[in-house]
N, C-alpha and C positions, 0 to 999 in steps of 0.2 A: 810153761811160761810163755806168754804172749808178748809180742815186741813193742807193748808199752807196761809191760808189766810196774806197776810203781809208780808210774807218772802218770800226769794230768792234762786234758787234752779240751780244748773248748771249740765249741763248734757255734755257728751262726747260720741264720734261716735252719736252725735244727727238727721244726717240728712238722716239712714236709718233704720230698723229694729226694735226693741228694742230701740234704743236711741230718736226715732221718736213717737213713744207709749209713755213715757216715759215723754217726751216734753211737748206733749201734754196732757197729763195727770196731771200733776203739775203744769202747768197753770189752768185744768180743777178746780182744788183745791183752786185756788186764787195766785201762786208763777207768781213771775215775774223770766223768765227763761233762762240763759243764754245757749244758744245752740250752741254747739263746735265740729268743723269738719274740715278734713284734704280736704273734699270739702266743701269750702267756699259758694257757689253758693248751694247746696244740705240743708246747713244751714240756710243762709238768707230765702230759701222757707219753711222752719218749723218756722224758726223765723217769719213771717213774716202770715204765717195760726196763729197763735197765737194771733198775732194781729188785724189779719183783724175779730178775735173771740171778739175782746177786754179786749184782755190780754198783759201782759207787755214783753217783750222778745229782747234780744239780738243776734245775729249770731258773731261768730268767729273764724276763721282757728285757726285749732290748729293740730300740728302734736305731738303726745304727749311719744314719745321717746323724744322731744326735752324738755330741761328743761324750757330755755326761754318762750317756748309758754305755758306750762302749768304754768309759772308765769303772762303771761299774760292774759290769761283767765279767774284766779283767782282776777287780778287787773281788768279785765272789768265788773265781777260782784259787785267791790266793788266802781266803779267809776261810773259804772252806775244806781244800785240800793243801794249803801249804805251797802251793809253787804251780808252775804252769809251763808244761813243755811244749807243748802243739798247739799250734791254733789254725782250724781252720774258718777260714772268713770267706763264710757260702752264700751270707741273706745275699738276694737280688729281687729283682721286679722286672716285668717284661711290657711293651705297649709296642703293639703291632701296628705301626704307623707311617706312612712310607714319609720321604721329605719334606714333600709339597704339603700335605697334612697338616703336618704335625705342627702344632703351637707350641708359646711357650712353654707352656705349666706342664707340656708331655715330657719337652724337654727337661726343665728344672726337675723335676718328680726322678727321670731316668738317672740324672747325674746325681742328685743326694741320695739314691737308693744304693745304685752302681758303682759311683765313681765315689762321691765324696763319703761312703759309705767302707769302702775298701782301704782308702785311705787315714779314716779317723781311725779303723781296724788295726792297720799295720802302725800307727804311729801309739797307740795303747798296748797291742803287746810288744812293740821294740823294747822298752824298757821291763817289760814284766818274765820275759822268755827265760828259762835256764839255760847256761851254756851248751849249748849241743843241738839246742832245740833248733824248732820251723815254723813258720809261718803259709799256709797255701793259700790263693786268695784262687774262686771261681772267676775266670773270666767267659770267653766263650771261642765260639770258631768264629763268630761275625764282630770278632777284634782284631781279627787277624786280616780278612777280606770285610767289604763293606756290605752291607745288608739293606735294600732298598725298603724295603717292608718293615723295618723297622731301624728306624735310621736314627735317631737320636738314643736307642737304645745299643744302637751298633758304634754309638761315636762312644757313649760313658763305657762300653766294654775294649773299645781301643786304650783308651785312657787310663784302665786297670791294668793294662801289660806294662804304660808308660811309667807305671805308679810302680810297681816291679820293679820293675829294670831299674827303674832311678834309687829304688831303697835297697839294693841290694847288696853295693857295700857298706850301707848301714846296718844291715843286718851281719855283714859279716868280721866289721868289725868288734863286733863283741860274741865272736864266735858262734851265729848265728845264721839263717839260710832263708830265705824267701824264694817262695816260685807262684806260678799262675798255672793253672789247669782252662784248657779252651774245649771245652765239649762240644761234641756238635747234637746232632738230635736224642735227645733221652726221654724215656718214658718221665714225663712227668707233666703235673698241670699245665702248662706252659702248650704241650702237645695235646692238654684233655684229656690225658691220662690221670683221672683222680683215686685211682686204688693203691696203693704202695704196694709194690712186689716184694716177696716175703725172702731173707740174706740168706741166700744160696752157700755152700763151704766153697770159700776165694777158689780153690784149686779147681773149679766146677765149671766156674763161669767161662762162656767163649764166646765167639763174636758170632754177634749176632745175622741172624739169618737175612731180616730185613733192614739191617744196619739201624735199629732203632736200640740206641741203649738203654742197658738197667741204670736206674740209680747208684746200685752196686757197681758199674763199670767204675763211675766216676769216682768214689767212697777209696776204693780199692789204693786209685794213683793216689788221692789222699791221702792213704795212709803209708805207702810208701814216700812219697819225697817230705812226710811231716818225719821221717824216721831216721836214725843215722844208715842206711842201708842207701841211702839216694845224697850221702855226703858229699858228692862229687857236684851237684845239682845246685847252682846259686842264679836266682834273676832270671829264668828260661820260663820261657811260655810253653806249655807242653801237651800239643792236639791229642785230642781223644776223640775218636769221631768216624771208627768203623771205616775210614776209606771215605767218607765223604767228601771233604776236599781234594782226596789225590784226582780224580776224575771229574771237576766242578765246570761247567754244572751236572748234577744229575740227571742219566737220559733214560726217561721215558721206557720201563719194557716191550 
């Protein structure tokens, strides 16, 4: 029995990175999984390894600045499996742009991706969640500290812990739990990493050497504070990042 054996878990930005780990990892558990991407085709093929695993799983375009689709994506987990216990709300977007740079539309683009993306998130599954359930939203490590290199993308991931913290006695008054997960470097596009690393058995993984994370790092805390095993866990932002902040900046070998 896996520790979502029987429930239903939805995932966003599913069909790369982290959201892909993620996926399949929550199915690995027993969830039937609804998998939500702005590429539709990138989602039915995670949706779709899932099943050919024999596991239960949906694909659905979702571009999730739009309110609509993140009501729809919460209506296909509940029309397709009947109810909805976990969500994690992964989609992001990255634009490596320092202050001075950066225009408008890099900014607008970062906050409806990011910020107002995580928000129309958590305000769709608040009402959809089953008692007991979780909501995880990705933020990052340059939410926590500021990011000059990417600075509008460094304020909408502030702005996702704010979004946290603020909703999280909404979430718990109806018996429910919200957190933030703050990664710091992970193997993914974002680093130029475009291969997906293939999900290691959880008991396997360790830190890594060069403190560049799997996807699976991140998937892992996932599926822990989306679980009642992390019930004690409400409104906390919670680094993952191999040591990279404890000694910031990074020095040089």
């Amino acid at each position: 029995m896996g520790m979502f054996e029987g429930k239903v878990a939805l995932v966003t930005g599913g069909a790369s990175g982290i959201g892909v780990a993620a996926s399949l990892r929550f199915a690995e558990e027993g969830a039937a999984v609804v998998v939500a991407d702005i590429n539709e085709a990138g989602a039915e093929a995670i949706a779709e390894k899932v099943r050919a695993a024999g596991g239960r799983a949906r694909a659905i375009r979702c571009d999730v600045s739009s309110e609509a689709d993140n009501a729809a994506m919460v209506a296909a987990a509940k029309q397709d499996f009947g109810r909805l216990d976990a969500a994690f709300l992964n989609a992001g977007a990255y634009a490596q742009t320092g202050f001075d740079e950066s225009d408008a539309a890099t900014f607008d683009s970062m906050i409806a991706i990011n910020l107002k993306g995580a928000w129309l998130g958590l305000q769709a599954v608040l009402p959809a969640l089953e008692p007991g359930g979780a909501a995880v939203v990705t933020a990052s490590t340059s939410g926590v500290i500021g990011l000059n290199v990417a600075a509008a993308y460094s304020a909408a991931k502030h702005g996702v812990i704010g979004a946290v913290r603020s909703a999280s006695q909404s979430f718990a008054r109806r018996g429910l739990r919200v957190n933030a997960i703050c990664p710091g470097p992970v193997a993914t596009a974002i680093l130029g990493v475009t291969e997906q690393a293939p999900i290691q058995p959880a008991d396997a993984l360790a830190l890594p050497a060069d403190g560049l994370l799997l996807p699976q790092h991140i998937a892992e805390l996932a599926l822990f504070l989306a679980s009642p095993r992390s019930g004690g866990i409400n409104g906390q932002e919670i680094i993952a990042d191999a040591g990279f902040l404890s000694s910031y900046p990074p020095m040089p070998e």
